[in-house]
N, C-alpha and C positions, 0 to 999 in steps of 0.2 A: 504493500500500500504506500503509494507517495506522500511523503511529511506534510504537504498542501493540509492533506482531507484530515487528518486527524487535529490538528491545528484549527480549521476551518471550522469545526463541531466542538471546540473547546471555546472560540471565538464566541457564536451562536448561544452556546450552556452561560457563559458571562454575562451577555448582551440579556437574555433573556431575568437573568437574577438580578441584573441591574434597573432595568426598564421594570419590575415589581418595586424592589426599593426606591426608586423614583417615583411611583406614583404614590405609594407612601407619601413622602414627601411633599407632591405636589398637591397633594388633595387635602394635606393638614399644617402644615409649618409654612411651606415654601410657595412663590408663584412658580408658573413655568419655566421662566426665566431665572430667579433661583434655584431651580431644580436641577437645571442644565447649567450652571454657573458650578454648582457644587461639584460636579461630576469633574471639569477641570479645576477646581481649588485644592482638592482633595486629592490628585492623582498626578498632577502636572509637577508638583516641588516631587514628589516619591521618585518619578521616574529622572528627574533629572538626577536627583542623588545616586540612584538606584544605576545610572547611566556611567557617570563620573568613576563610579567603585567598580564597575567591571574593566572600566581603561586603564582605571588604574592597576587591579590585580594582574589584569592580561598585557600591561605594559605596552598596550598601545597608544598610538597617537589619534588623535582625532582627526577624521578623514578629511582632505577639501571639501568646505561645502560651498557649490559655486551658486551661479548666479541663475541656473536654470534649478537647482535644488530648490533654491527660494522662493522661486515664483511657483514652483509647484507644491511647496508645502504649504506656503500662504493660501493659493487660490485652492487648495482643498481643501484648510480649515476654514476658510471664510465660507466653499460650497456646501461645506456639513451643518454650518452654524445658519445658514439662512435657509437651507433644506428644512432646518429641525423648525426653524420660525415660520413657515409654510406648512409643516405638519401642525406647529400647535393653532394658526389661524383654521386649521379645516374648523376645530375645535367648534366656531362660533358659526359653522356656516349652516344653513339648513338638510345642505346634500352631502354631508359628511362622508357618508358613508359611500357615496360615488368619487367624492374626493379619494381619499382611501383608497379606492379598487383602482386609480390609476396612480398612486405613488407606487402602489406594490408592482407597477410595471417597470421599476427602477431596473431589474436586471438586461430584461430584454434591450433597457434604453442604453445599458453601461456598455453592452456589447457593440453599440454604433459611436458611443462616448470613444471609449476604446478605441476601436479605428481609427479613430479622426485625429487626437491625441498622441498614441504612441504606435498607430500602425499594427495594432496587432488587431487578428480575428481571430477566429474561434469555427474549427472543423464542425462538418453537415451535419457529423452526428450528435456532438458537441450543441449546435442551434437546435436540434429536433427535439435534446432531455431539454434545453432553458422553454423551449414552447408549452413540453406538457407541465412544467413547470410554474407557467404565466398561466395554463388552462385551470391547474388545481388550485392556485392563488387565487382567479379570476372566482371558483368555486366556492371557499371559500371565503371571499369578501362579502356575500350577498347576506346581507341583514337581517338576521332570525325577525318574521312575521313580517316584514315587508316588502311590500304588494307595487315597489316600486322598481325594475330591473335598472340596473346600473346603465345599461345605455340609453336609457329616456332623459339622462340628467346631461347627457353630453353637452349642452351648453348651458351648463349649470357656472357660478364664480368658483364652486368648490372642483369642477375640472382640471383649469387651469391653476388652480394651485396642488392638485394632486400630482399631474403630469410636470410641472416646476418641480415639486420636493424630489421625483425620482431624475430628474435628470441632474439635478444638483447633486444626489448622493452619489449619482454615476460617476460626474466630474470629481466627486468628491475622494472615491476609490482608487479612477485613474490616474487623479494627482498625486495621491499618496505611492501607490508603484514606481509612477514617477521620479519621485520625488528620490525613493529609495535607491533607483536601478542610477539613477546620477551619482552614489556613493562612491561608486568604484568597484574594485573587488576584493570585497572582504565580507566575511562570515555574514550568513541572510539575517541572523537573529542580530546582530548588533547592529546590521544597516537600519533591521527593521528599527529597534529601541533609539538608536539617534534621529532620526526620521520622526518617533511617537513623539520624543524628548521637543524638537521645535516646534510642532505641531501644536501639543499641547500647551507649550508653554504661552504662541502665540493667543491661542486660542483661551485662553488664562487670561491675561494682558487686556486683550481686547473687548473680553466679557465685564471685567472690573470697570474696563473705562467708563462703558455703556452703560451699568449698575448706576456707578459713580456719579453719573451725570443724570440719567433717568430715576432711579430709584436707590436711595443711599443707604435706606432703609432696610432693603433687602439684604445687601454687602451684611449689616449685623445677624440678619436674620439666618443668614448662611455659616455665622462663627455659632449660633443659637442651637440651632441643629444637627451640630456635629456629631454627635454621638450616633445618629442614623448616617448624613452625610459621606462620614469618611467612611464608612460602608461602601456607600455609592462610588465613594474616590476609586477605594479600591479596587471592585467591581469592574470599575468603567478604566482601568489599567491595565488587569489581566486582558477584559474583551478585546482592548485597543492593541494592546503588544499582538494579543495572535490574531486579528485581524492583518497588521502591518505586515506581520511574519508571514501569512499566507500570502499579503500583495506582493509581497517579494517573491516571493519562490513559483508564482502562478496567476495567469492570466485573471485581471482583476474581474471579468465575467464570470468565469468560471466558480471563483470564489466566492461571487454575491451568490448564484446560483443554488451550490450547498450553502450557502449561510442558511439559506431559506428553511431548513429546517427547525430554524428559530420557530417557526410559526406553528411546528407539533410537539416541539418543546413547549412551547406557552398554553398550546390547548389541553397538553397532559398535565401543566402547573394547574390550570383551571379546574379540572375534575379531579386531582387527588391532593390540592392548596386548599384550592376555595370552595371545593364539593359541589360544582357546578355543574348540570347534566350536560351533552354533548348530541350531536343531531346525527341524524342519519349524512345528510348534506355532509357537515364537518368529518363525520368518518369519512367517506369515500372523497372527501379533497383530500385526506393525510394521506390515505393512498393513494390517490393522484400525484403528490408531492412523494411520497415513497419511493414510487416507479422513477421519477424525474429524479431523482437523488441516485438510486440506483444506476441508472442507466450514463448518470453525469460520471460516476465513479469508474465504472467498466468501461467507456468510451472513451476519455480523458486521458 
């Protein structure tokens, strides 16, 4: 089995434990925006530290980081941070839920990202698991008891912001590959960690500003909550390192593809966390998503 997929399913298991502790968060301490603030306050100083101690135990130097590193690390934190602010606006829209069913189109969108970006594509067989992929997704996305099919909402405001969040996370992914495969050559785990290291830290930086200047309030309210918080830090470090780790070592499509298993992760947290029943529909999309995981593994 390639180091990708196991990495790729650790990323997912994170992302999943984290995005529960967040909404903790954001439903009782924090707003959104503090929610996602905390995830880099809590995680961006660790990693940098965390960063520092392996250079220094392994006695390397820290690699050029030139000038196409930066504009790709920048323009992928900046695409994740205004992705996520496109996800929390669906929040307030009426058509959410069709918002929704076109951000989860992020993958199929990362693989033309991708193209255009670094020039890589992704084999026939490769697009045919990301389709049944987008079909199981497509599946489901569709709103237990409502009578309204996601493509009647097509010129809904909550479309264009659902098709925005995924193509921002697209750019979001292929900047960070990016950003890593600019390193040079040297070991995929520690391109990936210097990589997280400026990522986050900008993205640290830039959220404080924004607190700072819109809401200052919040900034305390995020030292208030640390005891859940640095949970979330922590959380959202693991997920981030093996996220990076797989854009390095594997086509950033590919990678979002399996992430996707996030989404039978969260529906098994649902029925054995929160005791929540589960539908017929939602079975047969996990195995829809099953097959499309499988088929990504063996073809890949």
């Amino acid at each position: 089995m390639s180091l990708w997929i196991p990495i790729t399913i650790a990323a997912a298991t994170f992302q999943t434990l984290r995005f529960m502790l967040q909404k903790h968060l954001s439903t009782s301490q924090l707003t959104a925006a503090g929610a996602t603030f905390a995830r880099f306050a809590y995680s961006a100083p660790i990693i940098l530290m965390l960063t520092a101690i392996w250079l220094g135990v392994s006695g390397q130097a820290l690699p050029p980081m030139s000038g196409r590193f930066w504009v790709f690390a920048l323009v992928g934190g900046l695409a994740q941070i205004l992705a996520t602010v496109c996800v929390v606006m669906l929040f307030k829209q009426r058509n959410f839920a069709v918002g929704i069913t076109f951000k989860k189109t992020e993958v199929i969108q990362t693989v033309f990202v991708g193209l255009i970006l670094l020039g890589e594509g992704v084999s026939w067989g490769g697009f045919g698991a990301i389709l049944i992929g987008l079909a199981a997704v497509l599946l489901l996305s569709k709103t237990p008891g409502s009578e309204t099919s996601w493509w009647r909402g097509l010129m809904a405001p909550a479309t264009g912001l659902g098709l925005a969040s995924g193509v921002l996370f697209g750019v979001s992914a292929v900047s960070y590959r990016g950003a890593s495969l600019e390193l040079g050559d040297i070991e995929p785990a520690l391109r990936a960690a210097i990589t997280l290291a400026a990522v986050a830290t900008s993205q640290m930086i830039g959220m404080a500003a924004w607190l700072y200047w819109r809401d200052r309030g919040e900034l305390a309210a995020v030292w208030t909550a640390r005891k859940v918080a640095v949970w979330v830090g922590l959380m959202s470090m693991g997920g981030s390192f093996c996220w990076f780790y797989a854009f390095t070592l594997q086509n950033a499509a590919y990678v979002k593809a399996l992430g996707q298993i996030e989404l039978i992760l969260s529906l098994l947290a649902s029925i054995l966390v929160f005791r929540e029943t589960v539908t017929r529909r939602e079975v047969a999309g996990m195995g829809l998503l099953g097959l499309s995981i499988v088929a990504l593994i063996v073809l890949v």
